[in-house]
N, C-alpha and C positions, 0 to 999 in steps of 0.2 A: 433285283432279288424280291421276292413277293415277300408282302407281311406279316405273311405268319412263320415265313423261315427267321426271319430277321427277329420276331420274338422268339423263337426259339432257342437260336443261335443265344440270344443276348440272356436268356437265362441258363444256359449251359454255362458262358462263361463268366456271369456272376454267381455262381456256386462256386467255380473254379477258384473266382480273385476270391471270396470271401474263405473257402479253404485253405488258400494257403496262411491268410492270417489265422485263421483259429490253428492251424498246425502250428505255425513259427511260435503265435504267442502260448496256445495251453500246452503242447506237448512240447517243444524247443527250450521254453523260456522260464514258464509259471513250475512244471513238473519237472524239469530242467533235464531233459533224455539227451538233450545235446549242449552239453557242460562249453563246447567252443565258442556260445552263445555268450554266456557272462566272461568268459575270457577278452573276447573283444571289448564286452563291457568294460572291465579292468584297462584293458589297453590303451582306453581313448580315455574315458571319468577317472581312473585309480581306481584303488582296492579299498577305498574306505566304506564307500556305501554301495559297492558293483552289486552284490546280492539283493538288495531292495530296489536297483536301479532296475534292474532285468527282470523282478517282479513286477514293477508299476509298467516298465514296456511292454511285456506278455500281457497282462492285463489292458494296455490299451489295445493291443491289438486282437485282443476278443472282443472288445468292445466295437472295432473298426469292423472285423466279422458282426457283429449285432446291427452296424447303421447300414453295411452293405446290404445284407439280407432285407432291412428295413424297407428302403428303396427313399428312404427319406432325404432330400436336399439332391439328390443322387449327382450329380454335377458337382457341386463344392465337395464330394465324397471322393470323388474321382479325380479331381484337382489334388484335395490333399493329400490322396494316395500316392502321387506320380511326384508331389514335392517330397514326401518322407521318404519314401520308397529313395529316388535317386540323390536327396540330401546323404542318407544315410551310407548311402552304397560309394558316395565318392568320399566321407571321410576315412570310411573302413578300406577305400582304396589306397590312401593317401599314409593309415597311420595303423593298419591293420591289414595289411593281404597276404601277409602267411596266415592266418588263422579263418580266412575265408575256406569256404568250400571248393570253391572251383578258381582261386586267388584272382590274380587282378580280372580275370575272362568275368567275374562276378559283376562287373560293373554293363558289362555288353547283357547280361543279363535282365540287370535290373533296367537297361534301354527296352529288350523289348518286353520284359514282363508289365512295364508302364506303357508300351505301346498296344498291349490288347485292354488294357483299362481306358484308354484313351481313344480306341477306336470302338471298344463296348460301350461307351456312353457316350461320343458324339457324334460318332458316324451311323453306327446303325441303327442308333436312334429316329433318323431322318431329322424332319425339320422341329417334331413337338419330343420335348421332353417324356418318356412314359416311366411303368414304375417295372417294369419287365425283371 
């Protein structure tokens, strides 16, 4: 693949990974348009602090939208993505997949939604790190 597709390709879909965190966290989470969000939250922490807990989450993950776009560390960004990412998704499978979207199938998801963050930064990368 020539390298100008390969930067291409690898900013398309780091817009992509950084949209869906600013969707999940400001519209899902912070402005709360999908209330099934902090239900989980309840589900797994309880109801004592779920409303603040699913704020400071939405908030990280504008934030996770801010370092991606950055291009900063972008490797440790991409690491942590794919532990939270599938951390997250096998406790919601485990103690939470009726209130999933697409229930238990959600965890095949979050496999390969962390398989194109993980081929976006290390494989098409090549062999140097870029900030693409």
């Amino acid at each position: 693949m020539q390298q100008d597709n390969r930067v291409l390709i690898r900013i398309v879909l780091k817009m992509l990974i950084s949209l869906v965190w600013l969707i999940n966290g400001l519209f899902c989470k912070v402005l709360n348009f999908v209330p099934r969000h902090q239900l989980i939250v309840t589900r797994i922490l309880g109801d004592d602090f779920s409303n603040l807990i699913t704020l400071a989450i939405g908030f990280l993950e504008i934030l996770m939208f801010v370092w991606i776009l950055s291009g900063i560390k972008s490797r440790l960004c991409a690491i942590l993505q794919i532990i939270i990412v599938l951390t997250m998704n096998v406790i919601e499978f485990i103690l939470a997949p009726d209130l999933l979207l697409f229930g238990r199938v959600n965890l095949l998801i979050a496999f390969a939604s962390t398989g194109v963050v993980a081929i976006n930064e290390f494989v098409l990368t090549g062999t140097k790190q870029t900030h693409a």
